[in-house]
C-alpha positions as CSV (number, residue, x, y, z in Angstrom):
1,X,-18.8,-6.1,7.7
2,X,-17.4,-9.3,6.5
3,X,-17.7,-12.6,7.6
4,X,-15.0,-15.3,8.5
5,X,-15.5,-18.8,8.5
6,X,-11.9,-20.8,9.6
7,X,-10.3,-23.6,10.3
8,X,-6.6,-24.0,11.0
9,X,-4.1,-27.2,10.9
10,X,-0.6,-27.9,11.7
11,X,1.5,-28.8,8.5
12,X,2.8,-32.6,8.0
13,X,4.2,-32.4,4.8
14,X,6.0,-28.6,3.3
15,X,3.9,-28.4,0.1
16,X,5.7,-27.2,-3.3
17,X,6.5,-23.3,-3.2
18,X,8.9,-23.1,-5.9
19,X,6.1,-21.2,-7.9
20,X,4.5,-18.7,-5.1
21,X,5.5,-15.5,-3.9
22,X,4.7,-14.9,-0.2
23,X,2.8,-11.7,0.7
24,X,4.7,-10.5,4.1
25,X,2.5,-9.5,7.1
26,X,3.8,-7.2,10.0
27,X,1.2,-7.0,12.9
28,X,0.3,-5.4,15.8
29,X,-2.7,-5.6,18.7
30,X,-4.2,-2.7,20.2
31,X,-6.6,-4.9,22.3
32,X,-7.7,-8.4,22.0
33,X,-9.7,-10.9,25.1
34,X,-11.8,-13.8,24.0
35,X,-14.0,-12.3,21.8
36,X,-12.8,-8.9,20.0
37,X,-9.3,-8.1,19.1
38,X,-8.5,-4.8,17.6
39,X,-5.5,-4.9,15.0
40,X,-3.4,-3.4,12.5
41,X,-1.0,-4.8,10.0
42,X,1.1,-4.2,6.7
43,X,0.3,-6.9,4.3
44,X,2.7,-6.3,1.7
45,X,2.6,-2.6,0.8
46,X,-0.8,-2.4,2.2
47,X,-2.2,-1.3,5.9
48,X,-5.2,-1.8,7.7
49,X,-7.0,-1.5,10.8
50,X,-9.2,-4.3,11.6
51,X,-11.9,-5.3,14.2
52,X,-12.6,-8.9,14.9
53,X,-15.1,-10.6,16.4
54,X,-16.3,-14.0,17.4
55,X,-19.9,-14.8,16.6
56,X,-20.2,-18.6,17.4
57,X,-18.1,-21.6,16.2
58,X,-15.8,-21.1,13.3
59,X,-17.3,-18.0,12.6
60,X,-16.0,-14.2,13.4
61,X,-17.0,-10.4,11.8
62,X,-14.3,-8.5,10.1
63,X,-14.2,-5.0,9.7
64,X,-11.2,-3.3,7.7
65,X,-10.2,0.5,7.5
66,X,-7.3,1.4,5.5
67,X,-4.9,3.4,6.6
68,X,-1.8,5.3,5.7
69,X,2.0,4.3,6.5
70,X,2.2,7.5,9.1
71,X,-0.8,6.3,11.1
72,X,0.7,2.7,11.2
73,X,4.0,3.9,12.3
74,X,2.2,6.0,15.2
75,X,0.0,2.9,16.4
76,X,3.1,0.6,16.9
77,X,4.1,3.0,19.4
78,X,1.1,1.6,21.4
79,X,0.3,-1.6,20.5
80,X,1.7,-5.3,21.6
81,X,3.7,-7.0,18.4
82,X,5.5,-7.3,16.1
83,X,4.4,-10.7,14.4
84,X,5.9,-11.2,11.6
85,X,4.8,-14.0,9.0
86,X,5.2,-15.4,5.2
87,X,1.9,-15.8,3.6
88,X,1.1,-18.5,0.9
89,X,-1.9,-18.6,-0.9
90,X,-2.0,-22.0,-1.8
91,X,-5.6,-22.4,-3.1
92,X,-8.0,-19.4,-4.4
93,X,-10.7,-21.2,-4.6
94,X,-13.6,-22.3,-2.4
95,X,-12.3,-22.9,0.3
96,X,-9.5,-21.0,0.4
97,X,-6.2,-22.1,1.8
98,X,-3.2,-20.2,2.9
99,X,-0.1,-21.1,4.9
100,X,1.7,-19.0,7.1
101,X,5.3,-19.0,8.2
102,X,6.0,-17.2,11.0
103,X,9.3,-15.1,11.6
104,X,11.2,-13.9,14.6
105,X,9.6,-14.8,18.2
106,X,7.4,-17.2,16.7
107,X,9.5,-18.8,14.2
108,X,9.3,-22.8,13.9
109,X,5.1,-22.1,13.4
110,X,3.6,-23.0,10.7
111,X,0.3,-22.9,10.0
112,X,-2.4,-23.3,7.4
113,X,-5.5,-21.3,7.6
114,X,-8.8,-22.6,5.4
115,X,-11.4,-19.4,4.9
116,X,-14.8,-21.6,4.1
117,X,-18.2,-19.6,2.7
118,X,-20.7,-21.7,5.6
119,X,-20.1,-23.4,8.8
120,X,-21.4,-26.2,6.8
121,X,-18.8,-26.6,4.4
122,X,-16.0,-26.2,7.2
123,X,-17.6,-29.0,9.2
124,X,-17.4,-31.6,6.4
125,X,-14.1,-30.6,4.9
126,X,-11.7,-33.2,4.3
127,X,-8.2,-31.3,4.9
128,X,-5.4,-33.0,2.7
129,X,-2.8,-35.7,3.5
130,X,-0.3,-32.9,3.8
131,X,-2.3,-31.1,6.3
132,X,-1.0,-32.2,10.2
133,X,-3.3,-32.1,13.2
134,X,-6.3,-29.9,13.3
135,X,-5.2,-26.7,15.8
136,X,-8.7,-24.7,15.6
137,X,-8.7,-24.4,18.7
138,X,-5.0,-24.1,20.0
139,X,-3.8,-20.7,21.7
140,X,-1.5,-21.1,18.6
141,X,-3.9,-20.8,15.9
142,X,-4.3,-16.9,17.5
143,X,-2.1,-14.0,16.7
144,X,-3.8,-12.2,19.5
145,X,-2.8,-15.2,22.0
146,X,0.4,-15.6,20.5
147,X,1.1,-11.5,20.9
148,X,0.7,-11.8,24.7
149,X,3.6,-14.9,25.0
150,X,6.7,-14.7,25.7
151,X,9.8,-16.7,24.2
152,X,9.3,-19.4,26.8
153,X,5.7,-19.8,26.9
154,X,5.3,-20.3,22.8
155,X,8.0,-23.1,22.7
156,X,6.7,-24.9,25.3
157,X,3.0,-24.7,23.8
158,X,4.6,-25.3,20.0
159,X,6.1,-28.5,21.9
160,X,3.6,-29.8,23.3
161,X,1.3,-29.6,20.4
């Protein structure tokens, strides 16, 4: 089981992606409250079922199962989704950054993701000029909150915010 240490912003400024390919995620939730969210996605030509759960501040386990394309086409017959979103890996690196562009429903979001390796690190990081206001904590910064709005409710929240 792995763990995941994140923060997540809003973006001010597009950064350069002339040069990167986006790796295309399709999800779904099977179940997700406040603390545990059970998922499945396609990332590219990949699927997985994944448990999450929240551990304390920042922090959340990750398990991952890989599956095949016949049991993800049987479990969106179930489950709450699609989302649908672009995803940039910006920076490899410690920490790692990503951005995701979200498709369909949830188009106009944009977010960028920072993984960090200690809680430490994510509480003294320094996000770049680019980077817009910090959205840790926003129902936005959720996939499994986002799965459970409707068209009204997410504009109104990506207003707001």
């Amino acid at each position: 089981m792995e763990q995941e240490i994140e923060r997540k912003w809003r973006v001010r400024t597009m950064p350069d992606l002339t040069d990167l390919k986006p790796l295309q995620d399709e999800r779904y939730y099977l179940f997700a409250d406040d603390t545990v969210s059970l998922r499945f996605q396609k990332r590219g030509d990949r699927y997985e079922l994944e448990r999450m759960e929240a551990i304390g501040e920042l922090t959340r386990t990750q398990a991952k199962l890989v599956i095949g394309a016949k049991e993800f086409e049987a479990l969106k017959k179930v489950a709450k989704g699609p989302l649908v979103r672009d995803s940039y890996l910006i920076h490899l690196a410690d920490p790692q950054i990503t951005l995701k562009v979200y498709r369909g429903l949830f188009a106009g979001l944009m977010r960028i993701e920072v993984e960090f390796t200690s809680v430490e690190q994510a509480k003294n990081f320094t996000p770049p000029d680019w980077f817009g206001d910090e959205m840790t904590e926003s129902p936005l910064s959720f996939d499994s909150k986002l799965v459970n709005m409707d068209r009204e409710e997410f504009r109104a929240l990506l207003e707001r915010q």
